[in-house]
N, C-alpha and C positions, 0 to 999 in steps of 0.2 A: 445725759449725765451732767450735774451742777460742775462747778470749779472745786467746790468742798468733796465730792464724792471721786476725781481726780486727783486731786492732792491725795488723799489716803489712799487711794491704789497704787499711785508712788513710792509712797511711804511705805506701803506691806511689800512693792517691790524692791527697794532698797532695803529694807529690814532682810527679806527672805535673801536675796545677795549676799547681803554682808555677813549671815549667817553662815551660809556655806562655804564663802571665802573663809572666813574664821576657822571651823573646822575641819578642814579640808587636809591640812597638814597634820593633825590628828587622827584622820582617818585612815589616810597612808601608811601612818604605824603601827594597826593593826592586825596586818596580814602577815605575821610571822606562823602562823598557826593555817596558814593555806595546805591546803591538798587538794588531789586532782579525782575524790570518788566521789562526786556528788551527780546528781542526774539533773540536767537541765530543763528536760522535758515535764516536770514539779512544776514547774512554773506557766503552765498551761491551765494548770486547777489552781492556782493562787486568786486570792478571791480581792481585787480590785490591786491589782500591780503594781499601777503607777505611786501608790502612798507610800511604798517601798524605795531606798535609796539601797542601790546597791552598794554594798563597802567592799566585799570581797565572795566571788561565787561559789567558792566552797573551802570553807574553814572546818577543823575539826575540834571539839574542845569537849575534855573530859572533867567531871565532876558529880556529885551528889543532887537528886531529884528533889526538892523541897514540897512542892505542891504541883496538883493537877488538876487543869478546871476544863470543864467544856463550854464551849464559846458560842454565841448565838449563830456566828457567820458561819459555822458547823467544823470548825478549828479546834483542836485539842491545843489548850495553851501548859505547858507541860515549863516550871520554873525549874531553871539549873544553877544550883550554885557550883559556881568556877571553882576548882581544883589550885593549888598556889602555884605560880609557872605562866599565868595569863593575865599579868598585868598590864599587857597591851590590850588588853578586853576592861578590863576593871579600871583599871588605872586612866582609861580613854576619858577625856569631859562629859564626853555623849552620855557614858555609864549612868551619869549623875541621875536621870529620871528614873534609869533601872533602880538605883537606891532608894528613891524616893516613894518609888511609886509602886515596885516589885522584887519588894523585901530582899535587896540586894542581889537578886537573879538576874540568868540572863534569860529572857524570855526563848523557851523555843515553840516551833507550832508544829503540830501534826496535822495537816492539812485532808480535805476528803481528793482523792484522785477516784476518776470516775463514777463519781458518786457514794463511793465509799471510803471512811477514814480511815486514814493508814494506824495499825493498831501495832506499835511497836513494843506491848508485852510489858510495857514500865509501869512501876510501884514507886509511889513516896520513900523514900531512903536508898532507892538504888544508886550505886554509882554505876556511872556511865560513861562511852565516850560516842560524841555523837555529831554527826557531819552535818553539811547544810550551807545554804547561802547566809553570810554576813550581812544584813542588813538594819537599817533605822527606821523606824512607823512613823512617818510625820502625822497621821492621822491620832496615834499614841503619845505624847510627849517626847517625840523623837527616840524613845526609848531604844538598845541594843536588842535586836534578835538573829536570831536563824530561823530561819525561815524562807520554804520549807526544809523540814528535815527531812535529808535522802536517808541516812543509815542509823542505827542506834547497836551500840555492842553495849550488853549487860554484864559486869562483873559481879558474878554471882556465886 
């Protein structure tokens, strides 16, 4: 490896540092919305982990289903827009890519567990309220998810 190929690994490592020192304090303020039903073992069928930052293991957050797409990595990406009451979700910096990049939702994902996707019965306009780990997709524009999602209650 050159001196030039050196320096810029520094640099991405100083950058990705100071990145999460940055937001770190913001992510803390998050977890008003924690609960204790979410299933840890989800994260055994998560499809490459480590891209996942964990924010909080299981948060709950209720709101309206905007879109549903299914995902090559065999992921149901299921977009929720937040309910008013979660501005600790919205209001976080992180959000900012979720605005950007997914029309103001908070990504959630139905993941396949043993080979099969978990089918939690949701339609575009439901309101919902729906559990899961808190986490950010560094592989995504750091974007806000849950993921995976343990539970889904439909108000219908």
């Amino acid at each position: 490896m050159n001196r030039l190929e050196m320096m810029g690994r520094r640099v991405a490592l100083t950058f990705s540092l100071a990145f999460l020192a940055s937001t770190s304090g913001s992510i803390r303020q998050v977890s008003p919305y924690h609960t204790e039903s979410c299933d840890a073992t989800l994260w055994e069928d998560v499809y490459t982990p480590a891209r996942l930052v964990l924010i909080d293991p299981c948060v709950s957050v209720s709101g309206t289903i905007i879109e549903i797409e299914h995902e090559t990595d065999g992921d149901d990406h299921i977009l929720l827009l937040p309910d008013q009451g979660y501005e600790g979700i919205t209001d976080n910096r992180l959000f900012g890519a979720n605005i950007q990049f997914q029309k103001s939702a908070l990504v959630t994902e139905a993941i396949p567990v043993d080979g099969e996707l978990q089918n939690f019965g949701v339609q575009v306009g439901d309101h919902v309220q729906m559990s899961g780990s808190l986490v950010y997709d560094t592989w995504h524009h750091n974007w806000l998810e849950i993921h995976p999602i343990t539970s889904v209650h439909i108000d219908r």
